[in-house]
N, C-alpha and C positions, 0 to 999 in steps of 0.2 A: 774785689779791689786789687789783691796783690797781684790777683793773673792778669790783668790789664796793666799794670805796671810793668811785670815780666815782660809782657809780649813788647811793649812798648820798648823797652832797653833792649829787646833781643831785635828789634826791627833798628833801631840805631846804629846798633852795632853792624848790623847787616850792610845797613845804608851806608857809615862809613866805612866799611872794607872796598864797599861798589866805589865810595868817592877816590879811595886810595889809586881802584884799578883805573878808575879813567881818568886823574893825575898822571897814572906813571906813559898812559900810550898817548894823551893829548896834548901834553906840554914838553915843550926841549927840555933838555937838562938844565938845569940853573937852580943857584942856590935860594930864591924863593919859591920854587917847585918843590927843594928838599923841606923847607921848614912846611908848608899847605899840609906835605906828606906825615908830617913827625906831627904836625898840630891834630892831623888825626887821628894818629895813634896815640894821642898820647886820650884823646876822647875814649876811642874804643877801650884802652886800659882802667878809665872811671867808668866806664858804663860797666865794666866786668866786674868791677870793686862792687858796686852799686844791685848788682843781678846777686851776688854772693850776697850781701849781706840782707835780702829780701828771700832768697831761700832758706837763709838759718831761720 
């Protein structure tokens, strides 16, 4: 159950870094481009919270 958990948060994370990258080459610059960008990271920063605390 945990390793399926795991893998599941490490494929999110994965998937939002992919979302990040083809945010930054398929849309102009503008500042709802910047927040898409930041509402990802801010994802990818809870799914790391969330991977830690499934390892301890």
């Amino acid at each position: 159950m945990f390793i399926d958990a795991e893998l599941r948060l490490i494929h999110a994370i994965a998937l939002n870094k992919k979302a990040i990258e083809y945010i930054k080459t398929n849309f102009p610059k503008s500042n709802k481009r910047d927040k898409r960008i930041k509402a990802h990271k801010i994802l990818i920063k809870r799914y790391k919270l969330a991977l830690k605390d499934l390892q301890l």
